[in-house]
ZAMARGU-4260 file (C-alpha; in steps of 0.2 Angstrom, whole numbers, plus 5000, padded with zeros to 4 digits):
<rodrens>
0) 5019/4918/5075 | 5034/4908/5066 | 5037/4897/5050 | 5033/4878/5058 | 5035/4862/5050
5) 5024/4850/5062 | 5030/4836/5057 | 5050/4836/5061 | 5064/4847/5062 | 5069/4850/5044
10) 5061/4860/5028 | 5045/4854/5024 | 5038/4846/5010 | 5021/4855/5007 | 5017/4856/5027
15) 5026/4871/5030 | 5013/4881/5041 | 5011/4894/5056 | 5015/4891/5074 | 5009/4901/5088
20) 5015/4903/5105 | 5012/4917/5117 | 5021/4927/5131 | 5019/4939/5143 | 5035/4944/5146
25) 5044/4937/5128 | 5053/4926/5139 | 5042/4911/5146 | 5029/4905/5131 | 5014/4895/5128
30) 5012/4885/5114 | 4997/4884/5103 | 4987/4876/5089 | 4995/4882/5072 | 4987/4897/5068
35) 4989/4892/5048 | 4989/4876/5040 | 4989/4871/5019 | 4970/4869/5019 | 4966/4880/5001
40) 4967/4879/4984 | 4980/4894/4985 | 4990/4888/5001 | 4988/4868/4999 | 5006/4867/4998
45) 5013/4875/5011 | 5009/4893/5021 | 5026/4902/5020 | 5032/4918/5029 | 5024/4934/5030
50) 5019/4946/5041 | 5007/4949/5057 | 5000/4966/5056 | 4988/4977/5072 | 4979/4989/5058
55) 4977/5008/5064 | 4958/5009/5062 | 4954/5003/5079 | 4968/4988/5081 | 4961/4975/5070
60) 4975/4961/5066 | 4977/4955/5049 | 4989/4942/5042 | 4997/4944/5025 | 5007/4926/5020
65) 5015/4917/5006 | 5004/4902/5000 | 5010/4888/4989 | 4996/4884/4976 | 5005/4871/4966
70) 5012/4853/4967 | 5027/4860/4963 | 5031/4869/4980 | 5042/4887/4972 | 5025/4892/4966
75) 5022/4907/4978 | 5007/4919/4979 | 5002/4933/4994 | 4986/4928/5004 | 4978/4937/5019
80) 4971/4930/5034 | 4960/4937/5047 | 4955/4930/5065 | 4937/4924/5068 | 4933/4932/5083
85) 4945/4948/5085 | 4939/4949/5104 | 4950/4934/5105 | 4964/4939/5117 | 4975/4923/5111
90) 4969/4926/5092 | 4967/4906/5091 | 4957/4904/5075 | 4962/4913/5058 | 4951/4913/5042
95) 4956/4915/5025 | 4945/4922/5014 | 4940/4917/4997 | 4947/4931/4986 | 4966/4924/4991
100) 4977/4927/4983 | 4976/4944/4986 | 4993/4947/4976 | 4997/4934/4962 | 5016/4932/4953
105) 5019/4948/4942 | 5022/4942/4925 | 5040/4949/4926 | 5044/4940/4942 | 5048/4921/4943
110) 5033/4910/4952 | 5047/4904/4963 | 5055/4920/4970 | 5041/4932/4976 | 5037/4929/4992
115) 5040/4934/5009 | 5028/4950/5014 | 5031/4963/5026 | 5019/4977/5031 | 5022/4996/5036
120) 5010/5011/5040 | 5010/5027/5034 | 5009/5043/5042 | 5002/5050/5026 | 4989/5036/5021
125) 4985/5028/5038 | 4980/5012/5033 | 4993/5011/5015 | 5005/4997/5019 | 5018/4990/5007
130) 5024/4973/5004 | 5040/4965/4994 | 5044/4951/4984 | 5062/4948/4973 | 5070/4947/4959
135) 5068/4946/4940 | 5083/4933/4934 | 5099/4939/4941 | 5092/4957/4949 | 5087/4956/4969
140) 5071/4966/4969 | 5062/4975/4982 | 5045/4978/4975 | 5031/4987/4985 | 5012/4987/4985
145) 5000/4999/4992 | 4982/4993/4997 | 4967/5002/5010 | 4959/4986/5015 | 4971/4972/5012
150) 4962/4964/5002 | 4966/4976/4983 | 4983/4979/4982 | 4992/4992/4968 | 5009/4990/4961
155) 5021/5005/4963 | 5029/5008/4946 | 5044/5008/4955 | 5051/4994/4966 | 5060/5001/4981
160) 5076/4993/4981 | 5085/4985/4965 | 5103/4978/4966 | 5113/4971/4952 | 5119/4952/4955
165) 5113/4952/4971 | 5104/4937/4968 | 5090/4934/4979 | 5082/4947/4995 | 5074/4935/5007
170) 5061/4941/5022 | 5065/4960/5018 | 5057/4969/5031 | 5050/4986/5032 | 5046/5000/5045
175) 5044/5018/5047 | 5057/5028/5056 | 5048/5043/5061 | 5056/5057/5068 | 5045/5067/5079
180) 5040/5085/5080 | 5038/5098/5095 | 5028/5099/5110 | 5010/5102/5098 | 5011/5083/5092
185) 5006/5069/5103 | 5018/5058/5107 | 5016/5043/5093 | 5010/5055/5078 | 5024/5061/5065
190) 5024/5073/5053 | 5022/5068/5037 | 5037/5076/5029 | 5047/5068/5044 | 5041/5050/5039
195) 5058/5039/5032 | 5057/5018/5032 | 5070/5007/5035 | 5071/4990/5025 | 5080/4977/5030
200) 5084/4961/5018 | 5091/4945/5020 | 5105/4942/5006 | 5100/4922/5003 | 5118/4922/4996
205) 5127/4920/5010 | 5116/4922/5025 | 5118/4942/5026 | 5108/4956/5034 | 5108/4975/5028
210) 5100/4989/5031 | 5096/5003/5020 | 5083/5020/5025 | 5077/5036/5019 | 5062/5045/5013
215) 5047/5039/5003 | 5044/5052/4990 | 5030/5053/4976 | 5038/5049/4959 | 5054/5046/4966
220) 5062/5038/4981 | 5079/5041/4991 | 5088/5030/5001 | 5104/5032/5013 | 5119/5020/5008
225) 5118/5004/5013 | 5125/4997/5030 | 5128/4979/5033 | 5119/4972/5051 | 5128/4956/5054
230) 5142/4946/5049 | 5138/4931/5051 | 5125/4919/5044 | 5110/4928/5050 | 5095/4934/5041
235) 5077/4935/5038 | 5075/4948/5055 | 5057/4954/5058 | 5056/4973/5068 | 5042/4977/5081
240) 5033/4993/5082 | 5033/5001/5101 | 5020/5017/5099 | 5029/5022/5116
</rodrens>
């Protein structure tokens, strides 16, 4: 899946939707129909980036995406989507539900800088995932949400990153990093007090990637320092989880 404007090769105006291609080897693909097109009240504007997600309760996919529900294309709230036949080895169709959005602007975010979720599991709450969105006025904010079903979503009191002047985090992406035990845990299954995430953000300012990791705690949070990924103009990465 990938942000797709289908009618040229520049930044949309209100069309921005979801291509689809697949692979079998990541190297040769197939197009698709889009997966997601403006088509409801909360993404008639324009279906930004996100996230595709494989739940753990039996490998359902779910999609969690940025939606434009205003003339005025900054204004951003989080939708889901899920396919309409899960059997469907290409996942062709997608449906959004009516309760979208699922996660609408904080009051103390601006409308035009939360968007751009990312998912990751949790060792300790199997199907908890977090999302992000950025910044209260000059601030670059990290924010993360916690939800069972995708569909109700809690705010931590805490966001997990904040940095001073950094202006805007774009596409910040989030995984866990699990360390594993001995011989008496199944390859693929961590220990909970091994769990750590890595989060990566795009720096809009400048086109930058870093990289920042450590452990999830209740009422608190501890991150290594920050390392810089490239230095260049590349950002907005995406990670994929191998269970192997």
């Amino acid at each position: 899946f990938y942000q797709w404007n289908p009618d040229g090769v520049t930044w949309g105006n209100g069309n921005l939707s979801w291509g689809h291609s697949v692979s079998v080897d990541l190297v040769n693909w197939f197009a698709l129909d889009a997966a997601l097109q403006p088509s409801r009240p909360f993404d008639a504007n324009g279906c930004w980036s996100a996230s595709a997600t494989i739940l753990p309760d039996g490998g359902s996919p779910v999609m969690l995406y940025t939606g434009i529900d205003h003339p005025d294309i900054n204004y951003q709230v989080q939708n889901v989507a899920f396919p309409k036949n899960a059997s469907d080895p290409l996942l062709v169709e997608w449906v959004k539900p009516s309760v979208n959005p699922v996660i609408p602007v904080p009051a103390d975010i601006k409308r035009d800088d939360f968007r751009d979720p990312s998912t990751a599991c949790s060792a300790r709450r199997p199907v908890a995932h977090r999302r992000r969105g950025p910044r209260p006025h000059c601030w670059g904010r990290t924010l993360i949400y916690r939800s069972k079903d995708f569909l109700r979503w809690e705010r931590n009191a805490d966001p997990l990153y904040l940095a001073h002047a950094a202006g805007m985090w774009e596409c910040p992406d989030f995984e866990p990093e699990w360390r594993f035990g001995s011989g008496e845990r199944r390859r693929g299954e961590a220990r909970a007090q091994d769990e750590r995430h890595g989060h990566g953000p795009g720096l809009l300012r400048g086109r930058e990637l870093r990289r920042h990791g450590g452990h999830l705690r209740a009422g608190g949070r501890r991150r290594l320092p920050e390392l810089r990924l490239d230095y260049g103009h590349v950002y907005a990465s995406k990670t994929f989880f191998d269970s192997r």
